[in-house]
Steps between C-alpha positions, in 0.01 A plus 500: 500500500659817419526770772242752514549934472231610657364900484340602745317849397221754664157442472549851303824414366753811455577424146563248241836454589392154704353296200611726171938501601567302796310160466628506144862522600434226770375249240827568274671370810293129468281615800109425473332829648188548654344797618218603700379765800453220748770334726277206521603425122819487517646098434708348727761456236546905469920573501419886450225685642493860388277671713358886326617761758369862365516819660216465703608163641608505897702243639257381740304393168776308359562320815159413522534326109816314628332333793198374263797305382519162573864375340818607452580669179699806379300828540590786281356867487394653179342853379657666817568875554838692565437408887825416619386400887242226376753354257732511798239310726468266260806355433583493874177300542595205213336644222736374149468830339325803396455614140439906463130618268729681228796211493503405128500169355892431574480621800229207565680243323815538698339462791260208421839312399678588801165403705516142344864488579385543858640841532369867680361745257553857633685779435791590630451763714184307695767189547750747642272657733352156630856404554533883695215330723583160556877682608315743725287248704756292561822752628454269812572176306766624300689609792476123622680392157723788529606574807410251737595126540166283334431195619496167299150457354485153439259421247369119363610353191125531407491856588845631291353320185150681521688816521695385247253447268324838610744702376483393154137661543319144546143486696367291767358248289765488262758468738252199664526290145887508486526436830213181531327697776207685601421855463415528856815314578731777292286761743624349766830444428570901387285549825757368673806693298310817610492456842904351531623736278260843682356579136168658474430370083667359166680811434683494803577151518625509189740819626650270775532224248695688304721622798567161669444201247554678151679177372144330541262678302422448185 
């Protein structure tokens, strides 16, 4: 079964840049797309959600779409404004991407390739400043790898291959099938690397990976 694009657009959709530029570009890349105004529609076998975030759209709105969700899948933004502080919020909350309402078509076809590649799409200056962020919230933590002896974190074998494969970009199920586990199980497990290694999410784990086992990741 081929894996699914799905656009997810406003009951009084923006534009026609959904169904008339996008969803063709997404079937050039051998991906079956759907669309619809309803979460409820959306197959289980969906690799990209875009999700149509206008001008008028708050973020309390788009978290509310997200939570309809019951899968995993990659969510991407499309048709948003200049609005530098929501496209911040969303790529510190997990969201793949963000495409801009006057990016052209290359613009959109460099990052649907990247997206597939299981790459960010943002611009540079909105991964800078969520770097600037993650950097300012943690001045306490980076004084621990700096300054201070750390203490061994001593995580399983189970536990340094999950990150592993998390920082190639896998998700939770994903990382389940190569692994012959459960989802729940891979939950668990990163859990478990959370509270050892005193990281709050993914981003930061992935920060300490790359300070104390960089020869294990992917």
């Amino acid at each position: 079964m081929k894996s699914t694009a799905f656009i997810l657009q406003e009951s009084n959709p923006i534009n026609n840049i959904g169904l008339d530029v996008l969803a063709p570009l997404l079937k050039t890349q051998g991906l079956d797309v759907k669309s619809s105004t309803n979460t409820s529609d959306i197959p289980t076998n969906t690799r990209l959600l875009f999700i149509e975030t206008g001008e008028d759209n708050t973020w309390e709105k788009l978290q509310k779409k997200v939570s309809e969700l019951t899968f995993e899948c990659d969510i991407v933004l499309f048709n948003i404004g200049l609005n530098n502080e929501f496209a911040n919020r969303a790529l510190l909350s997990g969201i793949r991407g963000v495409f801009y309402a006057n990016d052209n078509t290359d613009v959109l076809m460099k990052g649907i390739r990247l997206l597939l590649e299981n790459q960010l799409w943002y611009r540079r200056e909105i991964m800078c400043n969520a770097l600037t962020r993650l950097l300012h919230f943690n001045k306490e933590t980076i004084a621990k790898f700096t300054d201070a002896p750390v203490e061994p974190v001593s995580l399983t074998k189970r536990e340094r291959a999950i990150i592993s494969l998390m920082s190639t970009g896998s998700k939770n199920k994903e990382i389940a099938d190569t692994l012959d586990i459960s989802p729940h199980t891979v939950k668990t497990h990163l859990y478990s690397a959370f509270r050892k290694t005193k990281c709050r999410n993914r981003i930061e784990l992935l920060s300490w990976a790359q300070h104390n086992i960089p020869n294990e990741l992917r």
